[in-house]
C-alpha positions in Angstrom: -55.3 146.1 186.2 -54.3 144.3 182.8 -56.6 141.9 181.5 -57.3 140.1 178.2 -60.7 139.3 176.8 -60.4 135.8 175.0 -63.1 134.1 173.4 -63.9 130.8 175.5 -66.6 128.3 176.7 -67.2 127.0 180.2 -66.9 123.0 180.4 -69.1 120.7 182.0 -67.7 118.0 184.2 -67.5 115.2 182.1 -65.5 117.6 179.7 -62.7 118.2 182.7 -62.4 114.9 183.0 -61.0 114.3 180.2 -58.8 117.0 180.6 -54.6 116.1 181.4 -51.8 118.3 183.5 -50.8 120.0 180.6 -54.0 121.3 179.2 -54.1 125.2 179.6 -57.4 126.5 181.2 -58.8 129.6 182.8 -60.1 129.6 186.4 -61.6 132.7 188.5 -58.8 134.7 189.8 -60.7 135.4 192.9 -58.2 135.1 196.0 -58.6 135.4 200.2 -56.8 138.4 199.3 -58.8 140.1 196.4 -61.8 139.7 195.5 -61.6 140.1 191.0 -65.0 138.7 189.8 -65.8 138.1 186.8 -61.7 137.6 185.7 -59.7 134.8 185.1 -56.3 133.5 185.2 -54.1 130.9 183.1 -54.0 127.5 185.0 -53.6 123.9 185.0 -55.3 120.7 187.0 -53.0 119.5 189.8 -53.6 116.1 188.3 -55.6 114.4 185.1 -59.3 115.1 185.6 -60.5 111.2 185.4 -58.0 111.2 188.5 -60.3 113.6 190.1 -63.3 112.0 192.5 -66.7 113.2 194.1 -67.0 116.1 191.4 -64.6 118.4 193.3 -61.4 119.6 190.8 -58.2 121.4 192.1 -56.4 123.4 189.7 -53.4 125.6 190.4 -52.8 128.7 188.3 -49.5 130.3 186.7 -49.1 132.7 190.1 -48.6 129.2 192.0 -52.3 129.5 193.5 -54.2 126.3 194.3 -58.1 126.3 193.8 -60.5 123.8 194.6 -63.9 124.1 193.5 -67.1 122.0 191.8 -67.2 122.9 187.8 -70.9 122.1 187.4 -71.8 124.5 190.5 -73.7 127.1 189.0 -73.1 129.1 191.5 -69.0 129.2 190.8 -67.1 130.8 188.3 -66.1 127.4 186.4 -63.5 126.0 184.4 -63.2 127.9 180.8 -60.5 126.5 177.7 -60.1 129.2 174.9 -62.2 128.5 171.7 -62.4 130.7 169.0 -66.3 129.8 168.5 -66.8 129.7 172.2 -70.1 131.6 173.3 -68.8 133.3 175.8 -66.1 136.4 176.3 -63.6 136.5 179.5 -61.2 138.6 180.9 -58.1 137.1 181.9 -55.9 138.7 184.1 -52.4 139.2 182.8 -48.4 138.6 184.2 -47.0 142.1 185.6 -43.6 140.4 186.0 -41.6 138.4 188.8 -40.6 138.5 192.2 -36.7 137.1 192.7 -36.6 135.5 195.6 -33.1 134.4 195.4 -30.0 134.7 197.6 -26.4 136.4 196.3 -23.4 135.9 198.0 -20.9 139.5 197.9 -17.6 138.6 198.5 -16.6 141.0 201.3 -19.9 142.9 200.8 -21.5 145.5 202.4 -24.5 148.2 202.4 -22.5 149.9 199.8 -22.1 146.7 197.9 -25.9 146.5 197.9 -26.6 150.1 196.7 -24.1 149.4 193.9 -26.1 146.4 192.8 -30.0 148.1 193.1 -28.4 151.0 191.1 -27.0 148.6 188.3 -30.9 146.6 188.0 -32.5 149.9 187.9 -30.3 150.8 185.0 -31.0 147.7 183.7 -34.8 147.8 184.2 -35.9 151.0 184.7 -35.8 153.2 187.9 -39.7 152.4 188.7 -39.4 148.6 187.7 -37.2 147.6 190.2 -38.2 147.9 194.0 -36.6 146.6 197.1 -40.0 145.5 199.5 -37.3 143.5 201.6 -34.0 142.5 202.0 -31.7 140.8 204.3 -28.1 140.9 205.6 -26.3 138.5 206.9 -22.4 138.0 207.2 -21.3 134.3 206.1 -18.3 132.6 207.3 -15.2 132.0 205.9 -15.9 128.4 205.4 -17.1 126.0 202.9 -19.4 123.1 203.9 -21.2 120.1 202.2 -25.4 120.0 202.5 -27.2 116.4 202.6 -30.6 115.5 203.8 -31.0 112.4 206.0 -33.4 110.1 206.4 -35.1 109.9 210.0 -34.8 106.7 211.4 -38.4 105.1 212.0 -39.2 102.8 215.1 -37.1 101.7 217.9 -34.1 101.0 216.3 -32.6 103.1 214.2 -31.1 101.9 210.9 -27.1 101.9 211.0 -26.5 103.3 207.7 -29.3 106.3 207.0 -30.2 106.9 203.4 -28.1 110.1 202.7 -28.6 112.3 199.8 -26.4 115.2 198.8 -28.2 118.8 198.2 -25.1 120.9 197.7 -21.4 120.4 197.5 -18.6 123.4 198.3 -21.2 125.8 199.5 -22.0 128.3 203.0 -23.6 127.3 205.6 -26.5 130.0 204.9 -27.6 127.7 201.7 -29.3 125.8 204.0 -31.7 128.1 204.4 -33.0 128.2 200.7 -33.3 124.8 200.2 -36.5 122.7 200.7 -35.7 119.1 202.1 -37.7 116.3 201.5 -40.6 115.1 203.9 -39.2 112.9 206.1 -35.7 113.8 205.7 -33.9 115.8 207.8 -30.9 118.6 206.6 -27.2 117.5 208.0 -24.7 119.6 207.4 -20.6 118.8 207.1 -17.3 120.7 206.7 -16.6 120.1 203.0 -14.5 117.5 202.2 -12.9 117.3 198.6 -13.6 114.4 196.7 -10.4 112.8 196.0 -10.5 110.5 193.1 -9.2 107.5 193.4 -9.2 106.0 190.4 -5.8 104.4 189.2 -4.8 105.8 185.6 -2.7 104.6 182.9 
């Protein structure tokens, strides 16, 4: 496990308070999944700590984790901030890397393709560095489409002109799947259509 040990202090509540989204602090890096006591991890409030009410604080830290807890609770790990004259000494638990979660297109690909590309990142990266935990194929087809998200109508009627926003223009159909619409909104998707400009020139 790599960890840090930084000089720091624990704050009190009145201390996070004042406190904004862009102040770096420590937080335990105790999960569901693993149980670390006694370490820490980078992190930042979700929102400005006089925002915060009834005492309760939710951070989330640098591995996209969100923690709620009560900073005065003796009984919890706390909030730290790094201080060079702090009185007390933490570990915090240090960045092994990233996971890609991202999606390639291979023109005319195929398992070959793929073993073509690992080989080329291990090069890259080192043989033990890069590891496959999952993957996916999935043949496309040969057509190009245009992505918006809707909004859903509300009440009885609906309205006759939806608020349309465009996500991705000239695309595959398969995009779809890595986009995140909006709450409310709902994904339509169109045979792309070329914009053809209009505009009169000189």
């Amino acid at each position: 496990m790599n960890t840090e040990k930084i000089a720091a202090r624990r704050l009190s509540l009145e201390e996070v308070a004042k406190l904004d989204v862009k102040d770096r602090i420590f937080i335990s890096a105790d999960t569901a999944e693993f149980k670390l006591s006694n370490c820490y991890v980078p992190a930042f409030l979700t929102k400005s700590g006089e925002e915060f009410e009834g005492g309760s604080i939710t951070a989330r830290t640098v591995f996209q984790e969100e923690v709620s807890f009560l900073p005065d609770d003796e009984d919890e790990a706390g909030i730290y901030l790094a201080d060079e004259d702090g009185s007390a000494t933490i570990e915090v638990l240090q960045s092994a890397g990233v996971v890609l979660d991202l999606a390639l297109f291979v023109p005319g690909g195929d398992k070959g393709a793929l073993t073509a590309l690992y080989a080329a990142a291990r090069q890259a990266f080192g043989a033990d560095v890069v590891q496959i935990w999952r993957q996916g194929l999935k043949e496309v087809p040969d057509v190009k489409v245009d992505i918006f998200e809707e909004q859903v109508s509300r009440g009885r009627k609906g309205n006759d002109a939806p608020k349309r926003d465009r996500r991705a223009v000239d695309t595959y159909p398969t995009r779809a799947d890595f986009i995140e619409f909006s709450a409310g909104w709902k994904p339509v998707i169109e045979i792309h259509k070329p914009v053809v400009d209009d505009t009169p020139t000189i």
